[in-house]
Each structure stands twice: as C-alpha cells, then as structure tokens.
C-alpha positions as CSV (number, residue, x, y, z in Angstrom):
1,X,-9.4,-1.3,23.6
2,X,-6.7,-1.9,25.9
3,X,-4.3,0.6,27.4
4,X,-4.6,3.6,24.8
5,X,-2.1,6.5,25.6
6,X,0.8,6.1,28.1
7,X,-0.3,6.2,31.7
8,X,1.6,6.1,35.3
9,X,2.8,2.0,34.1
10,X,5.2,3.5,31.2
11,X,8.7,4.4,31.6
12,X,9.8,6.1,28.3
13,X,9.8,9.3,27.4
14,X,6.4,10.0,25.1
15,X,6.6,10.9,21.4
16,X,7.3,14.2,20.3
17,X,5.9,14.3,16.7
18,X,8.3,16.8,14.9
19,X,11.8,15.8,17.0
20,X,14.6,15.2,14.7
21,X,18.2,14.3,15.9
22,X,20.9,14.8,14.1
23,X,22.1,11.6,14.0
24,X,19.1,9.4,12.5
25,X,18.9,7.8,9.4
26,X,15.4,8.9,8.0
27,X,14.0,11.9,8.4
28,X,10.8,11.6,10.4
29,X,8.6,14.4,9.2
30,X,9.7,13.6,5.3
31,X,8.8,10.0,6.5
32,X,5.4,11.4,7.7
33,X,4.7,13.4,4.6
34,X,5.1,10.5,2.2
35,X,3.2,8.6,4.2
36,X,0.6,11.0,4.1
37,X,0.7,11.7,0.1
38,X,0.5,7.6,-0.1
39,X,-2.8,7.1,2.3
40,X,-5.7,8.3,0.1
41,X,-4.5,5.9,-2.9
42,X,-2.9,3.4,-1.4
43,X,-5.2,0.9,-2.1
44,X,-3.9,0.6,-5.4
45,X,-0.3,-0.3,-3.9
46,X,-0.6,-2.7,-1.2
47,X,0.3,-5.3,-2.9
48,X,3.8,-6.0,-0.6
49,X,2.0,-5.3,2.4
50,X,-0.6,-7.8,1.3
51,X,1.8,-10.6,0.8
52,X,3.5,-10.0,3.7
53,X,0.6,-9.7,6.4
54,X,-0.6,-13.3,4.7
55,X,2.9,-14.9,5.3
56,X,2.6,-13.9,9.2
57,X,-0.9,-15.0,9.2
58,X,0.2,-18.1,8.2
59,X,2.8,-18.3,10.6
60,X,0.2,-17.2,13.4
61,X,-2.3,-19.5,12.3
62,X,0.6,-22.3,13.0
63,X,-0.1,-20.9,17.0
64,X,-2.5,-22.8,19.1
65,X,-4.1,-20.4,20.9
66,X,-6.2,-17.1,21.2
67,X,-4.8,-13.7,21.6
68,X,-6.8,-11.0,22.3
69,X,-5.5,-7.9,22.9
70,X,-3.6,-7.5,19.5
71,X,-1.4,-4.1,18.4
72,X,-1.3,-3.5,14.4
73,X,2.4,-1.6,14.1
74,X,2.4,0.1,11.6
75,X,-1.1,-0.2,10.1
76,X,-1.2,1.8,6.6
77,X,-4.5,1.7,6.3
78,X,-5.6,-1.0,9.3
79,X,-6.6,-4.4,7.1
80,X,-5.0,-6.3,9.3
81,X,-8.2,-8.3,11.2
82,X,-8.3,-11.4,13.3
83,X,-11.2,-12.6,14.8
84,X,-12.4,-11.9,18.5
85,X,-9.5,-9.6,19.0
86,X,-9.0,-6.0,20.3
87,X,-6.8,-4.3,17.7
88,X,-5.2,-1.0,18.9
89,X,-3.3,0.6,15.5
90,X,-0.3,2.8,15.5
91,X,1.3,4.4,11.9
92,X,3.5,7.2,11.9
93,X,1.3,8.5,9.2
94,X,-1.7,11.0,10.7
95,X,-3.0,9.7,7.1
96,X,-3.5,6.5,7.9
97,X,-3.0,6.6,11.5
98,X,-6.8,8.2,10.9
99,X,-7.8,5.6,8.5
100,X,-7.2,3.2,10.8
101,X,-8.8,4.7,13.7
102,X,-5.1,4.6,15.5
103,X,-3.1,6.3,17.4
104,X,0.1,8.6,15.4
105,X,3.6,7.8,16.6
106,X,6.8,6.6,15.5
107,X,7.1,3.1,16.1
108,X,10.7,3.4,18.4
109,X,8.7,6.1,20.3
110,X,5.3,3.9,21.7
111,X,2.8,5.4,23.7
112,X,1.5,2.4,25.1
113,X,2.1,1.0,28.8
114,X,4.2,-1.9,29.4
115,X,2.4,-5.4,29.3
116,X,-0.7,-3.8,27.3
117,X,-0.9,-6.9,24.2
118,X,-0.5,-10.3,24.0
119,X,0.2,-10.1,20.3
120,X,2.0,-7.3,18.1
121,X,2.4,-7.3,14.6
122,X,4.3,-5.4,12.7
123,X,3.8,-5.2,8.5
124,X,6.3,-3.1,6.1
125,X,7.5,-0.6,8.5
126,X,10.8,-1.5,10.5
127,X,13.1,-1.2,7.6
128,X,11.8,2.9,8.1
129,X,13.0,3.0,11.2
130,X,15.3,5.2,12.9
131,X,15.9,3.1,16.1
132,X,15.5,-0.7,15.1
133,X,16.7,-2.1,18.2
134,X,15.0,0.5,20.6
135,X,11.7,-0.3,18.5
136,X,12.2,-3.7,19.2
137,X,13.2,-3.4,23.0
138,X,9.8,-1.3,23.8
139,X,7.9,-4.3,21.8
140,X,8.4,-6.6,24.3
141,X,8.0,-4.3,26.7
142,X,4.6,-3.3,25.7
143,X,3.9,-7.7,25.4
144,X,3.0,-9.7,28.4
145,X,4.8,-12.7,29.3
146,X,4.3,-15.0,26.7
147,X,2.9,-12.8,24.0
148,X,4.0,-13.1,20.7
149,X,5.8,-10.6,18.7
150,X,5.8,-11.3,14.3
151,X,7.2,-8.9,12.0
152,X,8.1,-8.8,8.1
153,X,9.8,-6.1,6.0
154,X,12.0,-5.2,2.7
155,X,15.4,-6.7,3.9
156,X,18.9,-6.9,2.8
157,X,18.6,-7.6,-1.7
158,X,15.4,-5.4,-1.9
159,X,15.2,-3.0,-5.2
160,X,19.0,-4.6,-6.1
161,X,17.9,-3.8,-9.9
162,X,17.2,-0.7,-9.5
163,X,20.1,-0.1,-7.3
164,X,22.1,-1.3,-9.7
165,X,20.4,1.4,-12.5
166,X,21.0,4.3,-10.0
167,X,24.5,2.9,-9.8
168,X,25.1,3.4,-13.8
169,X,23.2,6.8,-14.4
170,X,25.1,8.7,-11.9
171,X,28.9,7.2,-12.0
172,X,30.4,10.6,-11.5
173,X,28.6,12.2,-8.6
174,X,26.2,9.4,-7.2
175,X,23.7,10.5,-4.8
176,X,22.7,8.7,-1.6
177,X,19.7,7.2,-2.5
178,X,19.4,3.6,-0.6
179,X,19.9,3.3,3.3
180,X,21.4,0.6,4.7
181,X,19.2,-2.4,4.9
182,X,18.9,-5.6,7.7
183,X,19.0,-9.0,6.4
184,X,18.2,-12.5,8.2
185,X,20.7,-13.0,9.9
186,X,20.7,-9.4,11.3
187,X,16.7,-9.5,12.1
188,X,17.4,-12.6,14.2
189,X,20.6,-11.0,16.1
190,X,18.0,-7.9,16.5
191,X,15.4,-9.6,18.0
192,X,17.9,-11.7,20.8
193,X,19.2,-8.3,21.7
194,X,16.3,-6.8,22.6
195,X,15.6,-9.9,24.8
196,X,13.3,-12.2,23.1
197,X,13.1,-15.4,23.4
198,X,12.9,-18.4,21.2
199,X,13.8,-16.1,17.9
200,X,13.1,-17.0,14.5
201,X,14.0,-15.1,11.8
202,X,13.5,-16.7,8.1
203,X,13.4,-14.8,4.5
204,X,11.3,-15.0,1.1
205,X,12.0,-13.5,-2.2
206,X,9.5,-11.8,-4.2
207,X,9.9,-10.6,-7.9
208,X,8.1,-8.1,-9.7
209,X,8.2,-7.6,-13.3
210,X,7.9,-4.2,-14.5
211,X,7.2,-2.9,-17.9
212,X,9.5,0.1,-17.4
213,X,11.2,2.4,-14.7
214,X,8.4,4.9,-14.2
215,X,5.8,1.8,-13.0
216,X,8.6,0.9,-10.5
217,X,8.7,4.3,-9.5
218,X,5.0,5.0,-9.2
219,X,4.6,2.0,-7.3
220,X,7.3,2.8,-4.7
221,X,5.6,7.0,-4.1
222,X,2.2,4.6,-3.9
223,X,3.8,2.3,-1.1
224,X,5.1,4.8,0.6
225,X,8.8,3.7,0.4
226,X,10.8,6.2,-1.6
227,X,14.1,7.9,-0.4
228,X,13.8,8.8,3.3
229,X,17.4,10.0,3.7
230,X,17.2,13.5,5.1
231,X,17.9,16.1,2.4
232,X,17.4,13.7,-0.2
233,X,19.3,14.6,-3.9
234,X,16.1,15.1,-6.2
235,X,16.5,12.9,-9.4
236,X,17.3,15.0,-12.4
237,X,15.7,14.8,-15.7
238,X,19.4,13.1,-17.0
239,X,19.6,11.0,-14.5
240,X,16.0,9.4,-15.0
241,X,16.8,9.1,-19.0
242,X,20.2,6.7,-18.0
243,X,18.4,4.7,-15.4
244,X,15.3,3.8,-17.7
245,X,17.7,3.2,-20.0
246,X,19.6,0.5,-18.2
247,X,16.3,-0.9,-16.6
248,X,15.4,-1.5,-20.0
249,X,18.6,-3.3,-20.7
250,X,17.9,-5.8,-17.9
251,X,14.5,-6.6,-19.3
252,X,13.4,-10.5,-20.3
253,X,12.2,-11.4,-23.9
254,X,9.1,-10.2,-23.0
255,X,10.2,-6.5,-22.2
256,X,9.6,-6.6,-18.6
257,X,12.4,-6.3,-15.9
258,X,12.6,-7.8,-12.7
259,X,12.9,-6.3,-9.4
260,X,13.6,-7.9,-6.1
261,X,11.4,-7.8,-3.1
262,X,13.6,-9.6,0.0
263,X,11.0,-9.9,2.8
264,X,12.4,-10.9,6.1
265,X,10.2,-12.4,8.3
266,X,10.5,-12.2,12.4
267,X,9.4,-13.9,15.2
268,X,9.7,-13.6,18.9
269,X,8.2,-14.3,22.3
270,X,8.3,-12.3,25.2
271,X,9.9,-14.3,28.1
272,X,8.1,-16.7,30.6
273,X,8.9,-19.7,32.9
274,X,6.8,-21.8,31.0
275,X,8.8,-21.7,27.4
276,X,10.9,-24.9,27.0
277,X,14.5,-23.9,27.5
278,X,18.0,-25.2,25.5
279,X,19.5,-28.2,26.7
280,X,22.5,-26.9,28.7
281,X,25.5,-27.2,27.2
282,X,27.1,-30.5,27.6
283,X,24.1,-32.2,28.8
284,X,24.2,-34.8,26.1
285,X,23.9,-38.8,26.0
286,X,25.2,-39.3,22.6
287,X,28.2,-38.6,21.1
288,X,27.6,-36.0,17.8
289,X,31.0,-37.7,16.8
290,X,29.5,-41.2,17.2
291,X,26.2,-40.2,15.3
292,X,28.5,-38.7,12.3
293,X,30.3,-42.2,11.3
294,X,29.2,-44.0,8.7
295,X,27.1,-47.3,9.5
296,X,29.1,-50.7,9.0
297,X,26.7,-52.9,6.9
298,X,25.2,-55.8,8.5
C-alpha cells in the first residue's frame, strides 16, 4: 500500500479521534457512533452509496488511463474495487474503518503524506463534514500532479419531503434537525478554492418512494445519515404521529410518497504543466457579436 500513516513529508497536524470544537457543525463522536450502529447491517442500505459510486465509475471509466495508487474516502464498508490498483481506505467509522481493512480518521483531518495517490474518491461522506473546504484542500495535497480527485454526495434538495413534514409537526417550537447543505454550484466554487484545476461539478436526482415515514426513517439510521447536529432534539412520540401524518398526505395513488435524493457529483484534477489551459482573455479571432447575428439567406 502506499504511504499508510503520516510520516516526516506531511505538514498538518494528525487526527485526534475525540477533539470537538465548539464551533463545528456535526458532532464527531455522535458522527462516529452512528456510523458504528450502521456498519454490521449496512448491507441492507447501501443503496445511495451504490448509485453513487457507479455514476463516478462511469465518469472514471470516461479517463484514458491507469491509476494505481487509489484512496477510498470514506469507505462504509470498502466495495469500492478497481482493477490493478492499491486501494488505501479511510472512514471515520472504527466500524467500517475495520471492515474495510482502513485506516479511522476524519476526512478534514488525513493521515496521509502529501503526493501519496494518483486517484481519490470520495462516496456519501462530504455532506458530514465539519471542514469541507479544509477536506478538500488536504485532497489535493495528498494527489500527485495530475491525479484525479471524484466525489458525489446528498446536496442542496435532499430529504425536501421530509423536511417539509418536520416543518408541519413542529410549527410552534421546531427543532434543528437538517444542516445546511452544498449544492452544484457550491461544490464547484469548493473545489476552485481549494486549488483544483479543470473543475466539474454536475448533479442528478434520485427519488425514492416510500410506503410510509418509519421506512424513510429506518433507511436513513441504516445509511448512517440521521441528525448529526450536536445535541440533537430527540423526536417525540407527538411529533412522529404529525409527520407520518403529512408524509401520508403527500403520497401518490398508489400510497407511496416520494423523497428526494440530490446527488452532486465532483470532479477535480490536481494541477500540472501538462493540463490544457483557458484561452487568455481576449485572445479571440472571431467576434461572439458577429457569431450571434442571424444568417442573411442566400
């Protein structure tokens, strides 16, 4: 495997496993403990993942040539495989991090040294993370020049029906129960920042029809993507009643309700002479003025 744990080339601080700061969005150890009550069963729920690992695949397979020191970020359980490849794993999970025969760390906090893969790909995690930009930022670190970075995750629109159920059950004292989420045009602005080049950032719905509010639910504990607001306001027995209630009321002839899945696909490269650059600006031999008029007919 290439470059395990952090030597002598790596800058950052390591990870410190049960550090919170004040200021983040998720709690990391709640974040760790869902992650570990979803690993044994989370076969059953991988569904999401699943689709999204085959739309990067897709997108990778579009890449002419070999990589072969590969990083999974974020690995649940480690299916992600591509042939004649080192894969190193990382999960914040110990769960799956062990599953996977990976490493466990946070993916804004890498224990890897700085031009270690050629390829990292990351499946259903970076909406979970505290430090999005930082995570991105010590991805191409960790890439060598050239490599190729590909995300996808639950973006901006995600779970809007059940946001919108939450919304009605609780219209006197709502509870914070959705963190802010990162749409397309975001991901790509992300991804520039943190000095990629050559960004692409492109979205894909995917709807889910559930027979009721508890299989939505049981899906989400099984995916490991409930509430990971620290301190989160436990759903009360009311509450639950009102929201099934109103998930019912959205439901198609066939009683089952929709739900939203808005996966945003990313895609980066870390810098390198050889990558064709942008025409500098006024470099043009044709007006875009001239090439707007209508044609005169013959």
């Amino acid at each position: 495997m290439p470059l395990l744990v952090a030597g002598a080339a790596t800058r950052h601080k390591p990870h410190v496993p049960d550090s919170e700061t004040p200021s983040e969005i998720f709690s990391r150890a709640l974040r760790r403990r869902r992650r570990d009550r979803a690993a044994p069963g989370f076969a059953g729920f991988s569904f999401l993942r699943e689709h999204m690992l085959d739309g990067l695949l897709e997108r990778l397979d579009g890449v002419k040539r070999d990589f072969r020191d590969v990083l999974d970020l974020g690995s649940f359980a480690g299916d992600l495989h591509i042939p004649g490849a080192r894969i190193a794993r990382l999960d914040a999970g110990f769960g799956f991090a062990r599953a996977a025969g990976g490493v466990q760390a946070d993916e804004d906090r890498l224990p890897f040294a700085d031009a270690a893969f050629d390829l990292v790909i990351s499946v259903g995690v970076l909406d979970q993370v505290n430090d999005v930009p930082g995570a991105l930022a010590l991805a191409r670190r960790i890439l060598r020049p050239d490599g190729l970075f590909l995300a996808a995750f639950a973006g901006a629109g995600t779970l809007a029906t059940l946001r919108g159920c939450l919304r009605e059950a609780e219209t006197v004292r709502p509870a914070a129960r959705f963190h802010p989420q990162i749409d397309v045009r975001a991901g790509g602005d992300l991804l520039s920042r943190a000095g990629f080049a050559l960004p692409v950032s492109d979205v894909e719905t995917l709807v889910v029809r559930y027979a009721g509010l508890p299989n939505l639910l049981r899906d989400l504990r099984g995916m490991a993507a409930t509430n990971l607001l620290p301190n989160p306001a436990p759903l009360t027995r009311d509450t639950l009643v009102r929201a099934s209630a109103a998930f019912a009321d959205r439901a198609e002839p066939d009683g089952r309700t929709p739900e939203r899945f808005e996966i945003v696909y990313l895609t980066g490269w870390a810098p390198d002479p050889s990558q064709p650059k942008a025409a500098r600006r006024g470099s043009a031999t044709a007006s875009l003025a001239d090439a707007l008029k209508p044609k005169r007919p013959d």
